[in-house]
PyMOL commands that place a pseudoatom at each C-alpha (Angstrom):
pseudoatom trace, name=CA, resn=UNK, resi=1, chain=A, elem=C, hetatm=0, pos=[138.316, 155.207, 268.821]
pseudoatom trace, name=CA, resn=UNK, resi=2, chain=A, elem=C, hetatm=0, pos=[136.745, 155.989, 271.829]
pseudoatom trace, name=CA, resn=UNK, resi=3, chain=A, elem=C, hetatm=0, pos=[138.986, 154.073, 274.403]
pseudoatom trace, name=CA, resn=UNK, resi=4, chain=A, elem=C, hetatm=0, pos=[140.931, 155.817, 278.030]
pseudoatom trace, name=CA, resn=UNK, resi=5, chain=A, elem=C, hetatm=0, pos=[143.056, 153.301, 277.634]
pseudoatom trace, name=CA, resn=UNK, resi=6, chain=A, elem=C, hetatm=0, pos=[144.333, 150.436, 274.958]
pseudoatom trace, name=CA, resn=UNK, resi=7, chain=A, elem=C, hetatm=0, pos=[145.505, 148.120, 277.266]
pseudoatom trace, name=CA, resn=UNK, resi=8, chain=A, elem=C, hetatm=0, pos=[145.578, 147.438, 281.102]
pseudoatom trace, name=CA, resn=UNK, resi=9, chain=A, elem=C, hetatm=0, pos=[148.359, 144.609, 282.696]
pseudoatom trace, name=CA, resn=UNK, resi=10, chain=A, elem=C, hetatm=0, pos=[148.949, 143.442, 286.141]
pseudoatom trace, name=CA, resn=UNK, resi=11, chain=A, elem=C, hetatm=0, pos=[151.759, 141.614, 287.405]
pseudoatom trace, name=CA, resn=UNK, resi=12, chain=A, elem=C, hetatm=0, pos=[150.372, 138.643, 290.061]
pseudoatom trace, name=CA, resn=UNK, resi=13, chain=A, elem=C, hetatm=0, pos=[153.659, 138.614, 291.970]
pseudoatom trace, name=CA, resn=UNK, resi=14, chain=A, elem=C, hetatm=0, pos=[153.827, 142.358, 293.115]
pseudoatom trace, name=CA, resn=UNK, resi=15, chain=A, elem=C, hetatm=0, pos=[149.959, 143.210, 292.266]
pseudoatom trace, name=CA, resn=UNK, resi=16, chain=A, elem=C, hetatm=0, pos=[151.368, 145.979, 289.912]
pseudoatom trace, name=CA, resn=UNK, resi=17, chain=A, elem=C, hetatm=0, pos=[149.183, 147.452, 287.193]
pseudoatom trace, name=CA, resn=UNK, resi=18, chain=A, elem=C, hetatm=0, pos=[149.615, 149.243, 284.206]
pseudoatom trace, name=CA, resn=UNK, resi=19, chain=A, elem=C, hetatm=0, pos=[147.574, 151.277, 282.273]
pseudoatom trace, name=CA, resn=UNK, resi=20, chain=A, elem=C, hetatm=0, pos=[148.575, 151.886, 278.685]
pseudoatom trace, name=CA, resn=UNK, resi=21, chain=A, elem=C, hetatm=0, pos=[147.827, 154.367, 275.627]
pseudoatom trace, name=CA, resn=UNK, resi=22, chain=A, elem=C, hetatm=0, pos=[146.491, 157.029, 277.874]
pseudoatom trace, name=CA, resn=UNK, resi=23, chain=A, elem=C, hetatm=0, pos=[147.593, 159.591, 275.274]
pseudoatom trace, name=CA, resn=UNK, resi=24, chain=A, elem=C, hetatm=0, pos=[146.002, 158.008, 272.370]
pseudoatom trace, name=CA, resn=UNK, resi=25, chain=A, elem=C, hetatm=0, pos=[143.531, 160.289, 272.585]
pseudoatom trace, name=CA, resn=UNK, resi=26, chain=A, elem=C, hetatm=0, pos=[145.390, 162.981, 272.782]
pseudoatom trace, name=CA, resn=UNK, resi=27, chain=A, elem=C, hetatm=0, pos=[146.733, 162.235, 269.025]
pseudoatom trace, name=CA, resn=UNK, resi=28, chain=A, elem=C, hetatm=0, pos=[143.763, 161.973, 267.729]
pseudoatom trace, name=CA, resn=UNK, resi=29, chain=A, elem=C, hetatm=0, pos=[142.437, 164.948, 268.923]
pseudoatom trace, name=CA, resn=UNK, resi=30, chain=A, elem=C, hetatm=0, pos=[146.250, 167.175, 267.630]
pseudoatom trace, name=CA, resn=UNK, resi=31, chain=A, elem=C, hetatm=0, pos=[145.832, 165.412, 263.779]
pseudoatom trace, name=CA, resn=UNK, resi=32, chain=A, elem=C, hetatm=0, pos=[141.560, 165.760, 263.711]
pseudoatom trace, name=CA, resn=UNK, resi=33, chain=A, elem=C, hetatm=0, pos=[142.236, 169.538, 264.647]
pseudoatom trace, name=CA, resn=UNK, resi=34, chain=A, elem=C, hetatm=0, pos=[145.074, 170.131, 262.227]
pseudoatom trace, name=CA, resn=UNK, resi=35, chain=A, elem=C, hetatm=0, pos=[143.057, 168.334, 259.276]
pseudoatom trace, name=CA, resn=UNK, resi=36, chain=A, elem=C, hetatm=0, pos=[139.851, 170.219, 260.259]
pseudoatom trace, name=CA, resn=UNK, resi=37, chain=A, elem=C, hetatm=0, pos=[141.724, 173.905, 260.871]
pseudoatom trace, name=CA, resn=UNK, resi=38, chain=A, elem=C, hetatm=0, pos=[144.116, 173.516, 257.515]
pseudoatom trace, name=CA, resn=UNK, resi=39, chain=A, elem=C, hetatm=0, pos=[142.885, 175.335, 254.306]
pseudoatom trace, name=CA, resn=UNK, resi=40, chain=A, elem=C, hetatm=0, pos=[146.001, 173.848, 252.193]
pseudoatom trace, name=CA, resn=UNK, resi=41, chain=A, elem=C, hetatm=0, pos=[144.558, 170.487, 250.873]
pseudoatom trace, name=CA, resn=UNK, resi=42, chain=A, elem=C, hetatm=0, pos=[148.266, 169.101, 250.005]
pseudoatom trace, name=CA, resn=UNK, resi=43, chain=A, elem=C, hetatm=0, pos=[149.319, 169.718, 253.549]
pseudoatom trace, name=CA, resn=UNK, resi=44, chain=A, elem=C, hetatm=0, pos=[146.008, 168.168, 254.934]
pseudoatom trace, name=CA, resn=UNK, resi=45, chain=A, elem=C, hetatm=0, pos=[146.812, 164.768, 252.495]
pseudoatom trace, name=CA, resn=UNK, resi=46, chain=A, elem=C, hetatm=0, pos=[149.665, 164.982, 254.583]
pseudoatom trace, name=CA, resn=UNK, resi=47, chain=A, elem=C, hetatm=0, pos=[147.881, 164.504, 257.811]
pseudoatom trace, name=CA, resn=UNK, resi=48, chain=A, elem=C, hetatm=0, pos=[145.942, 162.232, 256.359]
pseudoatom trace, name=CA, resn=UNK, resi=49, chain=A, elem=C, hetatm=0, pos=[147.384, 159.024, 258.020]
pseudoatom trace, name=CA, resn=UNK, resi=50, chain=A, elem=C, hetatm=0, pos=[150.036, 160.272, 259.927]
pseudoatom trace, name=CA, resn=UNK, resi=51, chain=A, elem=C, hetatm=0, pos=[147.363, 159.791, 263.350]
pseudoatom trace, name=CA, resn=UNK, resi=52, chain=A, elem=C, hetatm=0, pos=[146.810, 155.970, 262.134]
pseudoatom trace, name=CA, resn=UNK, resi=53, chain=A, elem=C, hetatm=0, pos=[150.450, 155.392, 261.467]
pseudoatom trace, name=CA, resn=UNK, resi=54, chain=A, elem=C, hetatm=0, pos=[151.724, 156.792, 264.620]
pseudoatom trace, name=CA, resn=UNK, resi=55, chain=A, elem=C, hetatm=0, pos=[148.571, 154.718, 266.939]
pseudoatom trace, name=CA, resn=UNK, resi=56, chain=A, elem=C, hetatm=0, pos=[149.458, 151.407, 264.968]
pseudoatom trace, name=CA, resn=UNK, resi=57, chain=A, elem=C, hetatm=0, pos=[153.441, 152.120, 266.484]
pseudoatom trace, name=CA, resn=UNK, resi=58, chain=A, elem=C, hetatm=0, pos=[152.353, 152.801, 269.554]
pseudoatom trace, name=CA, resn=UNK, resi=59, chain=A, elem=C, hetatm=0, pos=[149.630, 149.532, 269.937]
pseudoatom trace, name=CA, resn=UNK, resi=60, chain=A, elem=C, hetatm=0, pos=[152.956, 147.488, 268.561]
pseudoatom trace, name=CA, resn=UNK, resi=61, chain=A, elem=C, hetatm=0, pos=[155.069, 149.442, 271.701]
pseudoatom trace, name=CA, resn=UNK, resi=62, chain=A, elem=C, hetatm=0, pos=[152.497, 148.994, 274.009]
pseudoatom trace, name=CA, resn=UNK, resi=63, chain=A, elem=C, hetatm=0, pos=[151.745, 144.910, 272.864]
pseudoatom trace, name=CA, resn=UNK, resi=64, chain=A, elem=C, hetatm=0, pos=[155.799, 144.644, 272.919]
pseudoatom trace, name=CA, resn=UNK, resi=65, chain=A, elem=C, hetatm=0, pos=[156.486, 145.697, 276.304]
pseudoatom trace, name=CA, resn=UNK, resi=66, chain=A, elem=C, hetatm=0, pos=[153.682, 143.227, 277.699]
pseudoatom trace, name=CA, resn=UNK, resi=67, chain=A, elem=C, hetatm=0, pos=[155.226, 140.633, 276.359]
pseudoatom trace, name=CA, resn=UNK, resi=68, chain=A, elem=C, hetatm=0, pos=[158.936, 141.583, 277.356]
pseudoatom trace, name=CA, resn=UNK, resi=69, chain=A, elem=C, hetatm=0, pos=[157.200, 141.769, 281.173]
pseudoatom trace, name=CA, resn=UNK, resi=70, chain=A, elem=C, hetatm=0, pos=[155.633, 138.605, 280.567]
pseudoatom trace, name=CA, resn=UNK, resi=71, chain=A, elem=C, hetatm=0, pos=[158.301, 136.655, 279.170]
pseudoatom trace, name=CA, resn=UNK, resi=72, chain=A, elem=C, hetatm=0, pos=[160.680, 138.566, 282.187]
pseudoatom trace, name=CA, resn=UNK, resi=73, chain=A, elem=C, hetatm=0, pos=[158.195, 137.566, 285.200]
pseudoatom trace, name=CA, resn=UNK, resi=74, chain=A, elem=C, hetatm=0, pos=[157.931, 133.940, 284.037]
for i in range(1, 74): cmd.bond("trace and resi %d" % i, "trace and resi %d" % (i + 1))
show_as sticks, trace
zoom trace
């Protein structure tokens, strides 16, 4: 994907900001090197889209709690 991070926020009242999916990466990088380093090819269909599956939960998390923050502030 290429990104530091998914998605920034900042609260106007208290000028706080948030960075979020920092660690995106680091999933990507764990799954690629466990598909690439596997010799069993059920195990790495295994792996296949468990990196995608957990990224999409965390850009739902991540989209969920700006909202919440949103909705919370206003």
């Amino acid at each position: 994907m290429g990104l530091c991070k998914l998605a920034v926020s900042v609260s106007l009242p208290d000028r706080q900001t948030q960075c979020h999916g920092t660690h995106i990466e680091d999933i990507q990088a764990k799954y690629f090197h466990l598909r690439r380093n596997c010799s069993n090819e059920y195990v790495r269909r295994k792996w296949d889209n468990k990196d995608s599956n957990k990224i999409e939960d965390i850009y739902h998390q991540i989209s969920r709690k700006i909202v919440d923050k949103a909705k919370k502030t206003t």
